[in-house]
N, C-alpha and C positions, 0 to 999 in steps of 0.2 A: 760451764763444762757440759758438754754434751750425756746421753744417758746412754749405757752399757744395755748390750742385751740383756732381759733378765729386770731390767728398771723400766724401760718402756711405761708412757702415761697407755691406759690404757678404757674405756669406759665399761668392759665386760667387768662384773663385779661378782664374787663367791653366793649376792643373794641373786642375781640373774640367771647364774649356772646352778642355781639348784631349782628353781623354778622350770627351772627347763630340762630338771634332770628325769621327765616322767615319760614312758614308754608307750608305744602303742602295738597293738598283738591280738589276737583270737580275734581273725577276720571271719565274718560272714555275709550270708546274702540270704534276698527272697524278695519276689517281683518288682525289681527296680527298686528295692532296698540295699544299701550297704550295713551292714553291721561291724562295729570291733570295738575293743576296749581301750579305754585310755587312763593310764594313771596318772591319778593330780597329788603332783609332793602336797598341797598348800592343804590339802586334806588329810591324808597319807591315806587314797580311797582308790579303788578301780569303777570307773565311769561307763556304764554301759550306754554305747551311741549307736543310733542313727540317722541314716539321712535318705531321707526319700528321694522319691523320682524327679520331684521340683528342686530340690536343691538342700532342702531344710534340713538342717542338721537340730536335731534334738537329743537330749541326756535320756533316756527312757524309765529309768529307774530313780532318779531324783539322788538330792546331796546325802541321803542319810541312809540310801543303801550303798555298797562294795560287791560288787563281781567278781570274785575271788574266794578260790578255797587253798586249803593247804597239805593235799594229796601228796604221798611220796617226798613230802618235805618242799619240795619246788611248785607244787599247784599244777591244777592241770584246764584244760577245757572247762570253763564256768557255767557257759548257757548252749540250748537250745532254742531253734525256733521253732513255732504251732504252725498248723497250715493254718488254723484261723486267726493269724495275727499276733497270736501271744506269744509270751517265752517263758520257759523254765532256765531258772540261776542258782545257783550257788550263792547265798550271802556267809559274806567274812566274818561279821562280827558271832555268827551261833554255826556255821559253816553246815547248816540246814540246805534243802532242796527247796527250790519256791516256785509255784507257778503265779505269778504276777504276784499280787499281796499275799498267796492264800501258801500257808507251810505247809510241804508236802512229806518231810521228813519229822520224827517226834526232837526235841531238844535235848538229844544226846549227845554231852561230848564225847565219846568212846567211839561218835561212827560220825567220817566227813564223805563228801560224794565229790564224781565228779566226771566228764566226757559224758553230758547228757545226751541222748539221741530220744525223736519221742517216736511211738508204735501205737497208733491208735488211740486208745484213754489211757496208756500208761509211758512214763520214761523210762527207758531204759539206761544206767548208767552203773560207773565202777566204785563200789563201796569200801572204804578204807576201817577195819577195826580195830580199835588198841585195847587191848584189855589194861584194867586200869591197874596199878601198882607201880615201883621201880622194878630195876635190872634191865635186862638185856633185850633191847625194841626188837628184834627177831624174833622173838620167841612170843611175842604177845601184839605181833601184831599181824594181820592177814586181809587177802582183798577179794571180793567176789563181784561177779556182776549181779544187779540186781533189778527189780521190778518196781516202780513207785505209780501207785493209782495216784492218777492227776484229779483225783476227787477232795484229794486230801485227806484219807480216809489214815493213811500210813502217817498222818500226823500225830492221830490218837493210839493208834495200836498199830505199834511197831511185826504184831504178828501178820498185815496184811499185805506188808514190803517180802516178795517174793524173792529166793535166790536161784536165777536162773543159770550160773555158769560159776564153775571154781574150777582152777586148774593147775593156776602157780601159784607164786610169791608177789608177783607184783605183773599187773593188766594193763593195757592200754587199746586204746581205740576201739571201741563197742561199732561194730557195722552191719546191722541187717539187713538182708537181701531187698530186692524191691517188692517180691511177694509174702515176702515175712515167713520165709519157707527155712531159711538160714541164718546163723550165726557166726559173725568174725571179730576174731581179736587175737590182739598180740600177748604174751605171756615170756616170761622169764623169771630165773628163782638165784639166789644166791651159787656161787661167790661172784656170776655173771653180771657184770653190768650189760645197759640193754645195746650199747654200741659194740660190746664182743658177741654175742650169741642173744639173740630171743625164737621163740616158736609162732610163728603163723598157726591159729590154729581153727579148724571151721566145725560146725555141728550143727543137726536139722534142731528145727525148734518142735515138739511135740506138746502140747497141752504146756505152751507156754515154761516148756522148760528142754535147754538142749541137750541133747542124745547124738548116741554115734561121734563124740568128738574127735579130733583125730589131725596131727601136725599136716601140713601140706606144705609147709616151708620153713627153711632155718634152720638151726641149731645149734651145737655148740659155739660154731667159729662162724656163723652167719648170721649176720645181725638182719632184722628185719623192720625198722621202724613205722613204717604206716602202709595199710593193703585199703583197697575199695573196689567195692561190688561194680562191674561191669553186669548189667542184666541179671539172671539168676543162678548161673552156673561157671562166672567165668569171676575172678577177681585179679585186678592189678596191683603188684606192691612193690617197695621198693627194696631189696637185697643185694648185698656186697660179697657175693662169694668168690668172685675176680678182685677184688680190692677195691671195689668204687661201688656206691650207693646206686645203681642203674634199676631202670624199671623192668619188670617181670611181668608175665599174663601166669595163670593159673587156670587151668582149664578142669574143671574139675571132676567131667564126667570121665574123663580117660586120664588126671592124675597126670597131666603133661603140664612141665611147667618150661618157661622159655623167657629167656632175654629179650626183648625186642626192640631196647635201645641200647646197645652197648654202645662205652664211650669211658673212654681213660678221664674222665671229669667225674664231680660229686654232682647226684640228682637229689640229695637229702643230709641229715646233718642228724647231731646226735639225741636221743629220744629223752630230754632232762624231763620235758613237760608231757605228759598223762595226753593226748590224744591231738601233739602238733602232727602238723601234716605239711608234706613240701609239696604236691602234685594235688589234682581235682579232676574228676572225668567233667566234659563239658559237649552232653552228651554225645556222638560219635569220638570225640577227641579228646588229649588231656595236654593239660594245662602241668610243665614244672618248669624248675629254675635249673641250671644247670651251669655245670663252671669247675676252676683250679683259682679258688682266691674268688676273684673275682668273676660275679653268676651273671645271667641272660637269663630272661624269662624265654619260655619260646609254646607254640601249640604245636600237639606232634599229631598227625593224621596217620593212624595205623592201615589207613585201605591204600595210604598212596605212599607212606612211610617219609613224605616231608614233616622238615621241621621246621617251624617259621619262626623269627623272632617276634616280640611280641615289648613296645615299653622299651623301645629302642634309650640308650643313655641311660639306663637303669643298673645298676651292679650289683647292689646288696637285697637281699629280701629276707622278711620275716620267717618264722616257722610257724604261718598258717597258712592257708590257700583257701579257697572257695571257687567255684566256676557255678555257672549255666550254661546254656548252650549259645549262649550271645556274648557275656561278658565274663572276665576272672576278677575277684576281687585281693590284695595284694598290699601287703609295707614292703613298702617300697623306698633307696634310697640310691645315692650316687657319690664319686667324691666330690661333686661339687652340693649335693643336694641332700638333707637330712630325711629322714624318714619318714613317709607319709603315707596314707591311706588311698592307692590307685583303686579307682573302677576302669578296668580297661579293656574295649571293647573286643572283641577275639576277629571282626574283619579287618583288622591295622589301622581302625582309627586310634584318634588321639585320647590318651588316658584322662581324664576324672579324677583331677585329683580331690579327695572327699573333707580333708584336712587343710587349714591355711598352710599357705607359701610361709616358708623360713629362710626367704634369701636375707643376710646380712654381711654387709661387705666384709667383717671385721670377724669371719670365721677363717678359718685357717683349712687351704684342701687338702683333703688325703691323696699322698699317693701311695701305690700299691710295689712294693720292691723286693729285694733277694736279694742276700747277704751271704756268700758261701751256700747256699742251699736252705739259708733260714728264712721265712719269709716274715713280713713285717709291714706295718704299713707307718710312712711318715708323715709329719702334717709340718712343714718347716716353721721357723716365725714369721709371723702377716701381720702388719701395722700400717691401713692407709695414710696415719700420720709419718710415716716415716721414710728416707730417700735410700737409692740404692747404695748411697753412699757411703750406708754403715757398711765396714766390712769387718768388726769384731768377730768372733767366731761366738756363737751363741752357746747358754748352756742347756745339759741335754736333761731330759727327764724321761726315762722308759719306763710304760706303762705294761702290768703283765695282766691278763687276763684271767678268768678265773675257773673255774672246771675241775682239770688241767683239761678234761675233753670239752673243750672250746672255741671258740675264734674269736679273733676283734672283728670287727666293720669297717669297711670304710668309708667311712661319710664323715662331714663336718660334725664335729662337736662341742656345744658351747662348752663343757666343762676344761676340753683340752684348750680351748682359745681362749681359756681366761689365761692360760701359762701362752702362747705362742703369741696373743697380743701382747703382752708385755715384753716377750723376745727371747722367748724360750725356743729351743726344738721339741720338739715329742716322738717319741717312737715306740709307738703298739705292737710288740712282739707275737708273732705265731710261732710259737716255738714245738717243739716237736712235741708229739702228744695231743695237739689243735686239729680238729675238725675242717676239711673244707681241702683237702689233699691228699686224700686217700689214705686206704687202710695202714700202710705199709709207712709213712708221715706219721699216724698216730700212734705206730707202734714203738718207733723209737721213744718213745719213754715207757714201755714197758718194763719196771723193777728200776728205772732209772731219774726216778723223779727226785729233786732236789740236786740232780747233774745237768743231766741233758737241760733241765729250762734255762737253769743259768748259766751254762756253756753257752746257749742261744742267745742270750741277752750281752753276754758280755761281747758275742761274734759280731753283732750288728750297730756295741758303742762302738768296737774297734774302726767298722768300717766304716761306720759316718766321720769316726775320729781320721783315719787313714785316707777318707776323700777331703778333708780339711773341712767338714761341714760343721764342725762340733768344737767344742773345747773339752780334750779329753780330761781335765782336771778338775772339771764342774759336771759331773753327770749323779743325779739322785734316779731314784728305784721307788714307782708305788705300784701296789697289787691288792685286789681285794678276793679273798677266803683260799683257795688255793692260789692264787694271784700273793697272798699276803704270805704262802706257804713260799714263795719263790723269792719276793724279797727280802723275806729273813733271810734264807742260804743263803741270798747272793752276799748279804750284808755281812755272811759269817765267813762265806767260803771264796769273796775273792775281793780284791783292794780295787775295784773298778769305781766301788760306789759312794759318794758324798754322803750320803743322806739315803734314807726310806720313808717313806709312808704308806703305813700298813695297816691294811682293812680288814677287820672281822676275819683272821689269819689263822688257817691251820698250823700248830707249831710243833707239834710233836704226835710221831705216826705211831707210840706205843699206844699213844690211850686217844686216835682217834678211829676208834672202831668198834664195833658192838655195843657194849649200854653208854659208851662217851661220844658217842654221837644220835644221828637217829636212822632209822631202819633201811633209807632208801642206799645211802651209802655205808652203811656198817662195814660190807666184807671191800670195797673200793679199794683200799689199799691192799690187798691180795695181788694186785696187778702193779702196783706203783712201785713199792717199797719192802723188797723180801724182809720178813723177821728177823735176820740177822745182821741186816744193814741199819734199820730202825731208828735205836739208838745213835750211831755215828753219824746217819745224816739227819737227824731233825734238827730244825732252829734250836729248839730249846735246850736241847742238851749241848747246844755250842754256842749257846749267847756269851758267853766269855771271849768268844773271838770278833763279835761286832764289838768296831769300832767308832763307829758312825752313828752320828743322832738322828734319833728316832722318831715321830708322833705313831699312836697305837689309837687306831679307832675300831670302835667296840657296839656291839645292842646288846642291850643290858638283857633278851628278850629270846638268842641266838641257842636255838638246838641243833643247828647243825657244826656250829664251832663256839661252843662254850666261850664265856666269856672268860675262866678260867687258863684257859690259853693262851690269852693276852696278856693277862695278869701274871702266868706266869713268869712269859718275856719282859716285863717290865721291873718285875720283882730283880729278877739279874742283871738287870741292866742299870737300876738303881742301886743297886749296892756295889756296884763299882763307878759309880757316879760321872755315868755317860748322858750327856745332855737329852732331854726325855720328854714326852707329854704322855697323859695319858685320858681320852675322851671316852668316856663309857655313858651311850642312851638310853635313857627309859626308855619302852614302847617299842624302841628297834629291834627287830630281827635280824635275819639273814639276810641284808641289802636294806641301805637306809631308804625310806619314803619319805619322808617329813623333810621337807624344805630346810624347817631349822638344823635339822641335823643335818643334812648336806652341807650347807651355809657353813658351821660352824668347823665341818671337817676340813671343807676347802680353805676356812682361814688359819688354822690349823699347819697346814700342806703350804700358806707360803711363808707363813715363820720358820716351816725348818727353812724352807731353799733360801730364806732370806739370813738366818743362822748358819747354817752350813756353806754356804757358799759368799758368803761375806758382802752380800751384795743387797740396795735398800729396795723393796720389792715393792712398785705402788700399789697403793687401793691393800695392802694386807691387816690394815687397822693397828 
């Protein structure tokens, strides 16, 4: 008997896709150096690399440091580079300031750092403090810019870390002028998230401390995500007060500010991370990505107002950037290509790529599509073992991302081709509320969360099911944190879905906010979920209506979605003795890193489909 889609031999295995489930992000440069980070599950560490002019790829910091902090709950910018070669980081394990071996911050946990830029003998960067006790992370917790002697001086006494700038609730992007004459950074306070409203805001620096501060862009309904210094008096950033992320000049002696690239596309994405960047001046030109869905790099020449593309076959890119006046540095990915580290030259030659090739035949390509207005990307099922001759209809699995302000990508992914080798479909939902389509895309889920996503989910099994691509009576739902918030409702609120798997899941919007979460999202559902709706739509208060088996994966370790959340869904869903797992990890946080836990999840994920959908699933153990 021949094998059903969904049974497929397949050689991708749960311990391959977790090895391969580590990121790379926070690009940099400096004289024909690439710099960025990479994280390795098999450690659960952030690796800081580079590769020189010759070729040489080196780890800089060795196996038993981590380049990572834990700013704003999502991390932000970990390191800077010296002009003499060296670099200031952020280590994970004491979340200290370092310049090479020597600690620059004292061993306080109450204060973490992060978006180092250096000025001379000191770093300048954004200082997170929690005052220590329980209740309410608002009220005890605040951020300022601040001043670290690269002596190491602020190792021993904490009185010699200077507070140069306070303004909000929460900072990003620390940018002095080229003459050290000026101060920039982004600033926003509650109930704002920084994709509705932040302030641009600039101030002379006097005796090392800023004066005269004063907005020059933004506000409530215009988000500002990242500004940089052009020379001394002019700054470019990127602002959506037409509904699209497009670039700005700032001019600042006459207070004139001006579009200069308008364009019904996103030039930038949402500010989760403490000092991402989607654009880089290189010097007369800058360097961004630009697109609906799918982006283009391109350089844009303000004296002649072309735009070139740049990394031609490229679609998806990272949220960091770096330029010089020759080259951009870039993650870089494609549907046919995974993500990698480009150095790419800015006269159209051909890109550098700094990271090995991940071509594998036995990945499955994204494509990029639109479902009634919903967008999505699909990856069909790909088995070179297999002839065209199957024509079963395969089953589906929709994946939700997680945010809700967020996107998927679309590039290959080992973890989705361990289900699409075996003969699954997949389908990455953007559903409203997602990043990468403008303001007016993200605002339909405004007060409408726990609808709108799964309206969108349910629109695009219809139509894979309506083009006969799918077998509408085999389709499972996984999501991970708000991702995990979408597959519970769907699981509650509509008979579409077989199965879920559900990741470190927000499940009920009464108590996730203020001291039951942590500070960067407290007031978040202000916008998602009115007070009075709350109750009726969370999972948890309708896990009576799932009827669908479930796996619940959890970090035992998670301040941003208690593990208590999960526990609570499974509490009711056991005692009406609905078919169940429940995984909960040491060590884990918000997003698993450790290999084993990935591994364990992903085996996890095909006992349900292999339970729910009554079909023998290879390679699930």
């Amino acid at each position: 008997m021949s094998e059903a889609p969904g049974e497929w031999s397949s050689p991708i295995t749960p311990e391959q896709a977790a090895a391969a489930s580590g990121s790379l992000t926070w690009v940099g440069g400096r004289a024909g150096e690439t710099w960025w980070c990479a994280s390795d599950p098999a450690t659960a560490s952030v690796r800081l690399m580079r590769r020189n002019a010759t070729g040489e790829v080196v780890d800089v910091l060795g196996a038993d440091r981590s380049a990572r902090n834990q700013l704003c709950g999502y991390g932000g910018r970990p390191y800077a580079l010296c002009d003499d070669g060296s670099v200031v980081f952020t280590e994970h394990s004491d979340q200290r300031l370092y310049h090479g071996s020597r600690p620059l911050t004292p061993p306080d946990a109450t204060n973490w750092y992060a978006d180092p830029t250096v000025r001379g003998t000191e770093v300048w960067c954004i200082r997170e403090t929690t005052a220590p006790g329980g209740g309410d992370p608002v009220a005890r917790t605040f951020r300022d810019i601040v001043a670290v002697l690269l002596d190491g001086s602020g190792a021993e006494d904490s009185g010699v870390i200077r507070t140069v700038a306070r303004s909000h609730h929460f900072l990003s992007g620390v940018r002095i002028s080229p003459d050290g004459r000026r101060l920039a950074w982004i600033g926003w306070d509650h109930p704002r998230m920084p994709w509705d409203g932040t302030d641009l805001m600039v101030a002379d620096i006097v005796d090392g401390v800023a004066v005269n501060v004063r907005r020059v862009l933004g506000g409530p309904d215009v988000s500002v995500p990242q500004a940089e210094w052009d020379g001394n008096d002019t700054l470019y950033a990127m602002a959506d007060p037409d509904g699209w992320w497009n670039l700005h000049r700032i001019e600042l002696a006459s207070n004139k500010v001006t579009c200069v690239l308008p364009m019904p596309e996103e030039c930038a994405g949402a500010l989760w991370r403490v000092g991402a960047s989607w654009f880089a001046l290189a010097g007369a030109r800058v360097v961004l990505h630009h697109g609906v869905g799918a982006q283009r790099l391109a350089v844009w020449d303000p004296a002649t107002g072309e735009l070139r593309d740049l990394a031609p076959g490229c679609t998806d890119f990272g949220t960091s950037v770096w330029a010089d006046g020759e080259h951009a540095v870039i993650c870089a990915g494609s549907e046919r290509e995974r993500f990698a580290v480009l150095r790419v030259p800015l006269d159209g030659g051909e890109p550098i790529r700094c990271t090995p090739p991940t071509d594998d035949p036995w990945l499955s390509t994204a494509q990029r599509r639109v479902a009634d207005g919903v967008h999505y990307v699909y990856y069909p099922p790909h088995n070179p073992a297999r002839t065209a001759s199957d024509t079963s209809k395969p089953p589906l699995i929709v994946t939700v991302h997680g945010g809700p302000t967020g996107r998927t990508d679309a590039t290959p992914s080992v973890e989705l081709s361990l289900f699409t080798s075996r003969g699954f479909a997949v389908a990455s939902v953007d559903y409203g509320g997602s990043t990468g389509y403008g303001r007016a895309y993200r605002e339909r889920l405004r007060h409408q969360w726990g609808v709108v996503d799964v309206a969108d989910c349910v629109t695009v099994v219809r139509a894979l099911a309506n083009a006969g691509e799918v077998d509408a009576t085999r389709v499972a739902i996984r999501g991970d944190s708000a991702g995990g918030w979408t597959t519970l409702a769907a699981l509650a609120h509509s008979d579409v879905f077989c199965a879920g798997a559900v990741y470190y899941p927000i499940a009920d919007a009464t108590r996730w906010s203020g001291e039951h979460t942590h500070d960067f999202e407290a007031r978040y559902m202000d916008g998602l979920v009115r007070p009075a709706d709350r109750e009726r739509i969370s999972p948890l208060h309708n896990a009576d209506r799932i009827t669908s088996p479930i796996v619940m994966l959890q970090g035992a370790e998670d301040t941003i979605c208690p593990p208590e959340h999960a526990e609570s869904i499974i509490d009711a869903v056991r005692q009406r003795g609905l078919w169940h797992r429940l995984l909960i990890f040491d060590g884990e946080g918000h997003g698993f890193r450790r290999a084993s836990s990935v591994t364990a999840s992903l085996l996890a994920e095909l006992n349900l489909y292999s339970y729910a959908m009554h079909i023998d699933i290879a390679g699930r153990g």
